[in-house]
C-alpha angles and dihedrals in degrees: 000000000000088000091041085063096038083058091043087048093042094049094047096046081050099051088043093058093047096054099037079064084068108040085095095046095108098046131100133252084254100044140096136209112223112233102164147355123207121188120200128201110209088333094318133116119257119213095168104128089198084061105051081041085083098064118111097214120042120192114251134304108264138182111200088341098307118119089224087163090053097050096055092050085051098064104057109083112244091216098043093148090047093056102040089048083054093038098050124353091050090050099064090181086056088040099051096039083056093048091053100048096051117006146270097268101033083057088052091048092047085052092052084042098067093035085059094044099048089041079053094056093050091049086046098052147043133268117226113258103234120205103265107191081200091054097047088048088057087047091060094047092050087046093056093046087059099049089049093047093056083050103268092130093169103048120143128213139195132154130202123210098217112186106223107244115255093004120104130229093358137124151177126211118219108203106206113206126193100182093165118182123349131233121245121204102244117177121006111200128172148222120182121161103201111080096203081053091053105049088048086054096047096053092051094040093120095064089057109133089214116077136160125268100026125110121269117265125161097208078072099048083048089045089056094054086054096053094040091049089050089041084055105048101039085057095058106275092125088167103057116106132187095254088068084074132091150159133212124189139191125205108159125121091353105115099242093320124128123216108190127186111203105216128189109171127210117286116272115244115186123211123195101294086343130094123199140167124239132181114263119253132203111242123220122196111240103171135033115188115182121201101197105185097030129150139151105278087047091065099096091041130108133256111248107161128035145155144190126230112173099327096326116124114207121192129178129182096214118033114314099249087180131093102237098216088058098046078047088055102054097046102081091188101099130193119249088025138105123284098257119180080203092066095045090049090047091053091057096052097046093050095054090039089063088066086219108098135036120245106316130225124241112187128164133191132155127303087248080203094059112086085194088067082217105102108088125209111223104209109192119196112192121188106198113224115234111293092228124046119182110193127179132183141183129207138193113206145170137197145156091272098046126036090198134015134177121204135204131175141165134199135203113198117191111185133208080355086171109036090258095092083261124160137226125190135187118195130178122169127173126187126188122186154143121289117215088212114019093173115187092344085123096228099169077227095298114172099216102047103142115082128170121172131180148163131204132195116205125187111186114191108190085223139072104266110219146107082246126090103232108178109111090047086049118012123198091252078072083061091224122207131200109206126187119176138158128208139189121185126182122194132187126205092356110126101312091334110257143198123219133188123193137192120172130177101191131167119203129184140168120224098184143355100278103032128059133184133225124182121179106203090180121006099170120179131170118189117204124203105210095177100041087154100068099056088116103058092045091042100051104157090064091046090050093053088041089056100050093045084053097051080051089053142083092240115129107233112220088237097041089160092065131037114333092248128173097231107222121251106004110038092033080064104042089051083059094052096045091046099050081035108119080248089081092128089060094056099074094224125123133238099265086052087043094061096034090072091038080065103042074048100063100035095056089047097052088048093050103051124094107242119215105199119199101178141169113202127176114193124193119199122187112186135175099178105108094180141009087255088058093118095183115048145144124217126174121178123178111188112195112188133164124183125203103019089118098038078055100052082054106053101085084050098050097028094219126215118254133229121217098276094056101261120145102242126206122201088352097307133097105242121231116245120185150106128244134183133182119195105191124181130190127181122175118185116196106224106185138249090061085309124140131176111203122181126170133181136201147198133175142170132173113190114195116206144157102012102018139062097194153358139296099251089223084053096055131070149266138198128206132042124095108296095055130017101002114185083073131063110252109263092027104084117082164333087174118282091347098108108233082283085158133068107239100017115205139156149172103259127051134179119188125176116170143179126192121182109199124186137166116269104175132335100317103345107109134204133220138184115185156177128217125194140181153051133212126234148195108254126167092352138109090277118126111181115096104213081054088058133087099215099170140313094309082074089067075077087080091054095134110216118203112183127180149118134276143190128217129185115204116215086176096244098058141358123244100207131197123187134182105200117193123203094250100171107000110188095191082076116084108270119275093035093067098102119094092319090139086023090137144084083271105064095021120120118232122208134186121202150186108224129344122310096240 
């Protein structure tokens, strides 16, 4: 291995010095390449990114040091017409020769064929930055804008062009900066005209982002516009604007000192040719008028139906099909109130998240009934989207279980289907695909032999849902939601083939921008195995090890003239039962045996068994991303959920029937009780130059008590697969130091940290190198086997690591994505032989993706 590496290092250091000879090919005698710029700060380094971030020409893109980008370029010739016309179309024998072997038009199209691809290589890859005198004068200027605008008024700039020893046409630029000494703000005094201005700025004095005795910077100065134009406007000025708004400083004789004068003159009014200043006025709404089925060529008709709901005044030109009191609720611009741009902005917001109208039309003007020319008229247009809205889709997908899937899925929308702007929605979906392992499903090879179908109903009601008013706890502004839905779902040669039937009652809400709010009230959920028999064939491994403690055994096979076989179901059974039996001594098997198939025991039966979940859960999301191109962003999400509480506060009432391990049964099935909680954390810093740093991090826990022993195996977790620790299979890494001894591996406890370093290769192929860390565990559960189980600290020990690279392509609306994941620390080895014993190609995990992994 070691010498296999040593060859593949050799022979790219190789291939990276042959081609860094010819980065500089296509330059002139004259010209530079530029390989770096330093900036220093009164003969300091600089290593502000924000600094160098000024500068009008970057080095090259690299990628450990290798100009990928400029070598592609470089391969494409600058001059390609010139030398095929040469080539060919001034050679008329070649010409000719070529012709006659192919054609006419396939030598055309060979001809084309190289234009397109050369022209493919410039736009690939990337041009050298040549040294431009004109460009490095712009940087330091840039360089000393930037100084200035963070107050240092005096600063001083040069630049020095410095050619790199033995290496020809290249060249480095040393950026020189003098800031001397900085300016502070001093006083702030102010002079605004306006007296309803003033009085707003003085009672919110205290949030300026201008204060004495900091340094200048004119973001901050920007960023107080900013807060004095939104402070205005949200307090009934609806005609103040940003340009009202000015500084004057004065820096002479102050010894470094600034004394600034805020100063926001009276409002314009123009009058014919003439132009005056007035005092500002805050605006209050007197009247809101709702046109609820508007649209353009409507726009001449005449009214025929209206309604009135506190002060709002609701019109239609065909008949109203909307309850007045829910089209009142989600305008938050309310009549007799202040002008607010933050009602304005809510309304919006409300309207599109109803899912009922297109995107509505606020307009104001002034009340023509108001002398005061105060009072402001809010006109509301709103479109209605169509009543009925048919949708399909169609997915490929692929998985551990499956090698290849097809999906297929319809919706039915009906909209305001009562009159309260209320939504119904009918779902189905069906998949079929090919399983990678279809044991005993008895498929007469078929190649699709995995199916799974199911249909959902969703009612979403845009209010809290309870006898309860909730207003004060969640008010509309929070733009609340009610959502019922039901859901089946059938699958076939997945697992043991299951049923599963679904009912939720959740409430969701957003308080603010970034956070928003989900609370299950009821999230019910029974799962039905349909093929319980053949747990053995899906679940080899723990066949394999029950067989082997049974040829080891005293236990009489059914065919004892052939191979001693376990025969599944029946006799794999009956070895259990005679096993766990009260005749163990009988068996000749010894304790560790013993409690081997105790184990294979439970964990069939608690694989086996249909789960009724009656479960609560609560989920807080905090979010800064505002768009899928937000490049730097925080998110933080905690999920609380417990299952049974209320089945449990109800068994002395109802008396419930009992299984054979003691746990209270409804409807025939032993209900789940536990409580589960999932702490995730994502954090992505924008670097520069296309480059991104993400790292995540995970923690998760699921506690079973009272009723229940364990865990619903769709509510633990599982480690591996590409979207978590990749340089192992979903399902094979864990629990702890065991190994991956079982087929699908889960368990009640998880933790999950992960970095993932991203940068630009060429046009839209990405690069990643990554670190993946983490394992799951048995804790406070049925589990016996130690190295299952999480004991303390010293477990974090048996944290497994997977590093490795990865490349991406972006077609804008999604990210195929590619990873090589190397076992890195596996804790399954002895100890002392954990560290990068299957670190190579051979034993590496390789994992396709759709988007990035966090």
């Amino acid at each position: 291995m070691k010498r296999l590496f040593a060859k593949i290092l050799l022979f790219f250091l190789t291939l990276v010095l042959i081609i860094s000879c010819n980065a500089v090919k296509r330059l002139d005698a004259d010209q530079h390449l530029l390989v770096k710029n330093e900036i220093f700060s009164n003969g300091e380094d600089v290593k502000d990114s924000k600094i160098y971030s000024q500068l009008y020409q970057e080095p090259n893109t690299s990628i450990l040091g290798f100009p990928l980008g400029l070598h592609v370029y470089n391969l494409a010739r600058p001059n390609i017409d010139s030398i095929l016309s040469e080539k060919f179309l001034e050679n008329e024998k070649k010409q000719r020769k070529l012709i006659n072997l192919l054609s006419k038009k396939q030598f055309d199209q060979y001809l084309y064929s190289k234009v397109e691809f050369n022209q493919w290589l410039q736009r690939t890859g990337e041009s050298p930055v040549i040294i431009n005198k004109e460009d490095t004068k712009k940087s330091e200027n840039r360089l000393k804008s930037w100084y200035w605008n963070n107050g240092w008024f005096n600063v001083e700039t040069d630049y020095k062009i410095i050619p790199i020893e033995n290496k020809e046409k290249r060249a480095r630029i040393e950026y020189y900066v003098t800031p001397h000494k900085p300016y502070i703000l001093d006083s702030i005094n102010t002079d605004i005209t306006s007296k309803a201005l003033d009085s707003l700025y003085q009672l919110y004095k205290a949030e300026s982002a201008i204060k004495p005795g900091i340094q200048y910077n004119t973001l901050d100065f920007n960023e107080e516009r900013d807060r004095l134009s939104q402070l205005f406007r949200n307090n009934g000025v609806y005609n103040f604007d940003q340009e009202y708004i000015s500084f004057d400083a004065d820096t002479v004789d102050t010894n470094h000192k600034l004394n600034t004068t805020l100063i926001i003159k009276n409002e314009r009014n123009n009058i014919g040719d003439s132009v005056s200043r007035v005092p500002f006025k805050i605006h209050k709404i007197s009247k809101v008028n709702i046109f609820t089925d508007y649209a353009y060529s409507k726009r001449n008709e005449v009214i025929t139906d209206s309604a009135s709901h506190k002060g709002y005044s609701l019109y239609s030109f065909d008949e109203m099909r909307y309850k007045p009191e829910a089209i009142s609720d989600a305008i938050f611009v309310k009549p007799g109130n202040t002008y607010s741009d933050i009602d304005r902005t809510r309304t919006y917001n409300r309207l599109n998240a109803l899912r009922v109208f297109k995107y509505p039309d606020i307009q104001y003007s002034l009340d023509p009934d108001d002398s005061t020319a105060t009072d402001l008229v809010t006109n509301i247009f709103l479109t209605p989207l169509p009543k009925y809205s048919l949708g399909f889709d169609f997915d490929v997908s692929q998985s551990n279980i499956q090698e290849f899937g097809i999906g297929f899925g319809g919706s039915f929308l009906i909209r305001n289907i009562f009159g309260g702007l209320e939504n119904l929605e009918f779902s189905g979906r069906g998949s079929i695909a090919s399983s990678t392992d279809a044991a005993g499903s008895n498929n007469d090879n078929r190649f699709f032999d995995i199916t799974e179908v199911g249909a959902d109903m969703k009612l979403s009601l845009p209010r809290i849902f309870l006898p309860l008013n909730t207003e004060k706890i969640i008010p509309k502004y929070m733009s609340p939601f009610t959502n019922m839905s039901l859901g089946f779902s059938t699958q076939r040669n997945i697992g043991l083939d299951k049923q599963t039937f679904s009912g939720i009652l959740n409430y969701a809400w957003k308080p603010s921008k970034r956070l928003s709010n989900s609370f299950d009230l009821l999230n019910i959920q029974y799962v039905r195995n349909l093929n319980t028999e053949n747990y053995f064939n899906v679940y080899r491994n723990s066949f394999d090890e029950l067989n082997d403690i049974a040829q080891r055994s005293n236990f009489e096979f059914n065919d004892p003239a052939g191979e001693p076989t376990l025969a599944i179901p029946n006799e794999a059974d009956e070895f259990i039962n005679y096993v766990v039996s009260d005749d163990f001594p009988n068996t000749g098997l010894n304790q560790d045996d013993f409690f081997n198939v105790l184990d294979i025991s439970e964990r069939k039966l608690r694989l086996t068994e249909n789960n009724l979940i009656f479960a609560s859960n609560f989920t807080y999301l905090w979010n800064t991303r505002e768009s899928l191109y937000d490049k730097e962003f925080s998110r933080f999400r905690f999920k609380v959920e417990t299952a049974g509480n209320v089945l449990s506060a109800l068994s002395n009432v109802f008396n419930y029937e009992q299984n054979e391990q003691g746990n209270s049964k409804v409807i025939g099935v032993a209900y789940s009780q536990y409580i589960k909680t999932e702490v995730d954390f994502i954090k992505h810093w924008d670097i520069g130059k296309d480059q991104i740093f993400a790292a995540r991090a995970f923690g998760g826990i699921a506690i079973p008590y009272g009723n229940s022993n364990s865990i619903p195996i769709t509510k633990t977790f599982f480690a591996g697969g590409p979207n978590d620790n990749r340089a192992w299979q979903a399902y094979d890494l864990g629990p702890g130091s065991s190994g991956s001894i079982l087929e699908f591996n889960e368990a009640n406890m998880k933790l999950a940290f992960n970095g993932e370093y991203r940068f630009g290769l060429i046009e839209d192929f990405k690069g990643a190198l990554f670190v993946d860390v983490g394992n799951i565990w048995n804790v406070l559960d049925s589990s016996t086997s130690e190295e299952f189980v999480f004991e303390g600290l010293q477990d974090l020990e048996e944290l497994a690591i997977g590093s490795g690279f990865g490349l991406r392509y972006d077609f804008n609306f999604f990210v195929l994505r590619f990873d090589i994941g190397f076992k890195t620390h596996d804790p399954a080895r002895p100890k002392g032989e954990r560290w990068f014993k299957d670190y190579n190609f051979n034993h590496a995990v390789y994992n396709v993706g759709i988007n990035y992994p966090f």
